[in-house]
N, C-alpha and C positions, 0 to 999 in steps of 0.2 A: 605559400612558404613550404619547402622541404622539408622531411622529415630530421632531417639533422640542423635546421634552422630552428625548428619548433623548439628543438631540444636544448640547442644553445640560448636561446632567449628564456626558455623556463630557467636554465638554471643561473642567468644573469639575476633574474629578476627573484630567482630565491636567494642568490649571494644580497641582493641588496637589502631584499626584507631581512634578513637574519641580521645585519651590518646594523640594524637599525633596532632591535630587540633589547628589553632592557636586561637581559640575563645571557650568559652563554645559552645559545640556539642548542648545542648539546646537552644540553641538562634533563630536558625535559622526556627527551626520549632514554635517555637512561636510568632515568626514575621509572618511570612509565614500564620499562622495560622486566627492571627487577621486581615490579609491584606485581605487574602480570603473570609473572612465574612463580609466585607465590599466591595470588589469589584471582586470577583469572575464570569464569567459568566455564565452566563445560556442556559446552552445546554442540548439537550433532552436527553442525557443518564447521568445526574447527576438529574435527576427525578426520576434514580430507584435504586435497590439491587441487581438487576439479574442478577446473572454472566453472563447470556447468553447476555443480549442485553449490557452488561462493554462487554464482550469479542468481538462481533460483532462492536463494537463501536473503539476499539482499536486497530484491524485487518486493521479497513478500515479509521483508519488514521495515515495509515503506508505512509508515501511517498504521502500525500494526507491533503490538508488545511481542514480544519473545514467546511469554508462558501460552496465547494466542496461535502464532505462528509454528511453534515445535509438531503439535500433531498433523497441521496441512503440511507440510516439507514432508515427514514421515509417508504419511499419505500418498502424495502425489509421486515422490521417489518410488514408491513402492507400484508403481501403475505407469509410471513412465521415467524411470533409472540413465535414459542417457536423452543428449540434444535430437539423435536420429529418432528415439519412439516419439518424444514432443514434436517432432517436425511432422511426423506420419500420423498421428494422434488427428483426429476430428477436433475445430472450436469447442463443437457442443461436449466432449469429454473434458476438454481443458476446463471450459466453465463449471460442470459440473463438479471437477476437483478442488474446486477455487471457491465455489458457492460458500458466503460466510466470513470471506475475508475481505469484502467492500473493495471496492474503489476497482471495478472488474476491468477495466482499460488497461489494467495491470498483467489480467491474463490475458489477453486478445493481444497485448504488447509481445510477453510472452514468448507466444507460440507462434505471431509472425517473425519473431526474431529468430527462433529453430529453425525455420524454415529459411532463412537467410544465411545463418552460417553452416545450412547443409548444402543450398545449391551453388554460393559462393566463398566458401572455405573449406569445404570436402568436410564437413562433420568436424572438425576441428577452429575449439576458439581463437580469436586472431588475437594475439597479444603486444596491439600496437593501438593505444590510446585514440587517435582519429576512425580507424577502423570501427572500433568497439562503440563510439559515438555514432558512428551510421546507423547501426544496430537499433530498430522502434524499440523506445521505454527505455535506454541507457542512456542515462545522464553522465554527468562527469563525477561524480560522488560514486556512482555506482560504476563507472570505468574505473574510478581508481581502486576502488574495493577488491575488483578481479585482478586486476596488475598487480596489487600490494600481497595480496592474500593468495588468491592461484598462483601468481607466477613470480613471487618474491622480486617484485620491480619497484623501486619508491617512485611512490605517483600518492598525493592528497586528497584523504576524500572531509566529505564533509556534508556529515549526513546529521538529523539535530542532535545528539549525541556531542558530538565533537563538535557543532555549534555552541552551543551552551559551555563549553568544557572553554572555549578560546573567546568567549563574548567574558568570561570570569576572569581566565586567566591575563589579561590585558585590560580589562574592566571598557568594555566595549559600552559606552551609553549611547547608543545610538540604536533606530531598527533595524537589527542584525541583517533582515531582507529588503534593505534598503539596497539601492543600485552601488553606492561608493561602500558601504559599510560592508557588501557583500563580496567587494574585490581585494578588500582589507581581509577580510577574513581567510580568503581563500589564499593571500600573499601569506598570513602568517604560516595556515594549515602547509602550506609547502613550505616554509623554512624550516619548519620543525619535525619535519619528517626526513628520520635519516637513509638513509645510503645501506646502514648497516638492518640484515633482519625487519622490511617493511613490513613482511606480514606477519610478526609479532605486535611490531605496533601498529597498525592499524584500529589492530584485535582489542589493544590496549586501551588506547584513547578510547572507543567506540564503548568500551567495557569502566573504563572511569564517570563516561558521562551516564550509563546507564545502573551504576550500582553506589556510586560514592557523590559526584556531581549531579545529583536529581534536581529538578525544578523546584520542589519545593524539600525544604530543611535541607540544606547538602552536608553532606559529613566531613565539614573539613577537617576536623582535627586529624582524618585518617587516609588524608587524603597525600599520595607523595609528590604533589605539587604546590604543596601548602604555602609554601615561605617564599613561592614566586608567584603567588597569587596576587596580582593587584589588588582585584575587587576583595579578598578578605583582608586586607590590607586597610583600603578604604571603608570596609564596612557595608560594600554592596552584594555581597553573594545571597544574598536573598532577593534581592531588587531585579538582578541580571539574570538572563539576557531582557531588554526590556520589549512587553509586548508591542505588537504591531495595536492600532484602534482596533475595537470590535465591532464588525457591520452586525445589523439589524439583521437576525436570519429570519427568510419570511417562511410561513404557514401557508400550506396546501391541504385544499379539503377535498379529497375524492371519496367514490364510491367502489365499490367491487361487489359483483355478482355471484354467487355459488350458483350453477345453475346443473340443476340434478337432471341426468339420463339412467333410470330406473339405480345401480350402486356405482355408476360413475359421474363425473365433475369434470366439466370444460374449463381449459387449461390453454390463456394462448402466451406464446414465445416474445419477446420485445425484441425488436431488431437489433441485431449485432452492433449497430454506432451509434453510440450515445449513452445517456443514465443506464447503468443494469442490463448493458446490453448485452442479449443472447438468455437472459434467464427469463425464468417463467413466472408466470402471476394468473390471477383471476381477472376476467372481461371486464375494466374497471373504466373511468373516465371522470374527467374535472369537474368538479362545483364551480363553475363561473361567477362571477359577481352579478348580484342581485337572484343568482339563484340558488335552490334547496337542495340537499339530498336526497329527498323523497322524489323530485320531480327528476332528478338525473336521473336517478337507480330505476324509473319507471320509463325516462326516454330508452335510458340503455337497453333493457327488456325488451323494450317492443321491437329494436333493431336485432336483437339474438335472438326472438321468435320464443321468449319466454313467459310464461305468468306465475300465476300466485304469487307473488312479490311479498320480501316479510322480510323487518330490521331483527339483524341478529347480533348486533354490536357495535361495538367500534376498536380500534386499536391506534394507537399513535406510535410514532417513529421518528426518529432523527436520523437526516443523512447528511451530507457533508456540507449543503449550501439551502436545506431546508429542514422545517420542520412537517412530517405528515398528519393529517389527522385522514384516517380512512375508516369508513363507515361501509359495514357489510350489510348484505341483504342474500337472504336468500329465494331460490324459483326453480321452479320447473319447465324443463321444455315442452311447449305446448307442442300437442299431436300432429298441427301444420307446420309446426319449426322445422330448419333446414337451418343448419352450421354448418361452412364449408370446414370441410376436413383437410388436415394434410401438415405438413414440416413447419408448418408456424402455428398448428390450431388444433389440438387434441381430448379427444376423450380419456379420462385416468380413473381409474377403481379410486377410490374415496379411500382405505388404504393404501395405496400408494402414493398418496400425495406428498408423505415424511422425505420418499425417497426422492423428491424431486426438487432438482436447484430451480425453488423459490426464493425469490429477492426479500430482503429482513424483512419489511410490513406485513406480505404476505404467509411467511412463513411463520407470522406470529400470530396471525388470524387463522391458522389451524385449531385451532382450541377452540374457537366459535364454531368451526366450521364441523370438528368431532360433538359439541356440543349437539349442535344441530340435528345430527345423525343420529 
């Protein structure tokens, strides 16, 4: 379908949804509107137009608070200011400017995305909805971000913020990310996004679900969609959105090696695809079932060509689909060790380990590891 087909069926299919709303479809953005301009907050990417640094802004507060995210944006702006240095920018800088803010598929998304709309859009953002979906790591929440807010285009997004804000406001009982409950949502989020000033409201809603519509106690009394609120209506704003079941998140038990060469520490890289990929860790490996820590951390050893072997802790971790329990040990490289060197596998002064994007576990097992020292 054309580009001017796409166009004529979105806005059928928002004429229908709104036709079908129990309040005028204008209400909500004019509230919203006036509410924002009175208490809106101020954060450093509603100071600009750039899709580049709306887009960089929205990436990285995917699964990530605000008060989190303000000093990496600062950060990385500050070290790469336009699409063209992120395009020319090394992975391993981009991760290291990202180290901290999890879910790194995020940055590798990224930076091959600069790199795509430098060789095919001339350094400039496309501002055509399919386009911007081609784009690794742009979803349609975060295309419409860039189109509502860079480029003042009504386009829906709906990011959990503005989940939550429209699971209340229509009293959604259902799992909001469920397949049909998720095309309802997305039919309302576009009827109620006007025509007039998208990237005010964008800002708005996004700024309602995050300061008045919170998960838990929401403040309706102060809220200017109060009196079209179903679910306060009913009684459920505390209840909604309702969760998805919780799976069982399983426990991993690894070990990790500090293995000293006279005041430095072997340091190797995890491969670019996959968990934590591109950042650094100590020589570590799985506890398998039916076996120990002591007996990994001593097979491990004998493969790095280390000895004296000695527990120096442990540290636990959550990441997004596990729980870690890692257990340190520390050793010395024996006099016949041989560690292949080079771009995946490094010696670091033992001071410099703060400065190195280590992945959370590890970065938190610096403290055994200065201990140690």
């Amino acid at each position: 379908m054309g580009k001017g087909g796409g166009d004529r069926a979105a806005a059928g299919s928002k004429k229908s949804a709104a036709s079908s709303l129990p309040f005028d479809p204008t209400q909500p953005a004019r509230r919203l509107l006036a509410w924002y301009g009175a208490a809106g907050r101020d954060l450093p990417w509603r100071r600009t137009r750039d899709p580049y640094r709306i887009w960089l802004s929205e990436v990285m507060l995917q699964q990530t608070t605000v008060e989190a995210v303000v000093p990496y944006y600062e950060r990385f702006l500050q070290a790469l200011p336009d699409v063209r240095r992120l395009a020319a920018a090394s992975l391993d800088e981009v991760i290291a400017l990202w180290a901290g803010l999890g879910y790194y598929s995020r940055a590798r998304n990224l930076h091959a995305a600069a790199r795509r709309v430098v060789a095919e859009h001339g350094g400039i953002f496309p501002a055509d909805l399919d386009e911007l979906l081609a784009l690794p790591g742009i979803g349609r929440s975060t295309a419409g971000a860039i189109l509502s807010i860079a480029f003042d285009r009504p386009a829906p997004i709906l990011d959990g913020n503005v989940r939550r804000v429209l699971c209340r406001l229509f009293a959604l009982e259902e799992n909001p990310r469920a397949g049909a409950a998720e095309k309802q949502l997305w039919a309302w989020a576009a009827a109620l996004t006007p025509a007039d000033h998208p990237h005010d409201y964008a800002q708005a809603i996004m700024d309602l679900g995050a300061t008045l519509c919170v998960p838990r106690r929401p403040d309706c009394p102060r809220c200017p969609l109060a009196d079209l609120c179903r679910a306060r209506d009913l009684g459920l704003a505390e209840k909604l959105p309702l969760a998805a079941a919780k799976r069982k998140v399983p426990e991993v038990v690894r070990v990790a090696l500090v293995i000293r060469r006279g005041d430095e520490v072997l340091v190797w890289r995890r491969p670019y695809r996959g968990l934590l990929g591109g950042l650094w860790e100590f020589p570590d490996a799985e506890v398998v079932a039916g076996g120990s820590p002591d007996e990994t951390a001593a097979e491990l050893a004998a493969r790095q060509g280390a000895t004296d072997l000695q527990s120096i802790g442990g540290v636990r971790h959550a990441y997004s689909h596990f729980r870690l329990d890692l257990r340190l040990y520390a050793a010395d490289l024996a006099e016949s060790g041989r560690v292949a060197e080079g771009d995946e596998c490094r010696w670091v002064a033992a001071s410099a380990l703060n400065e190195l994007p280590l992945h959370g576990a590890h970065k938190k097992a610096l403290r055994l590891v200065a201990g140690k020292g």
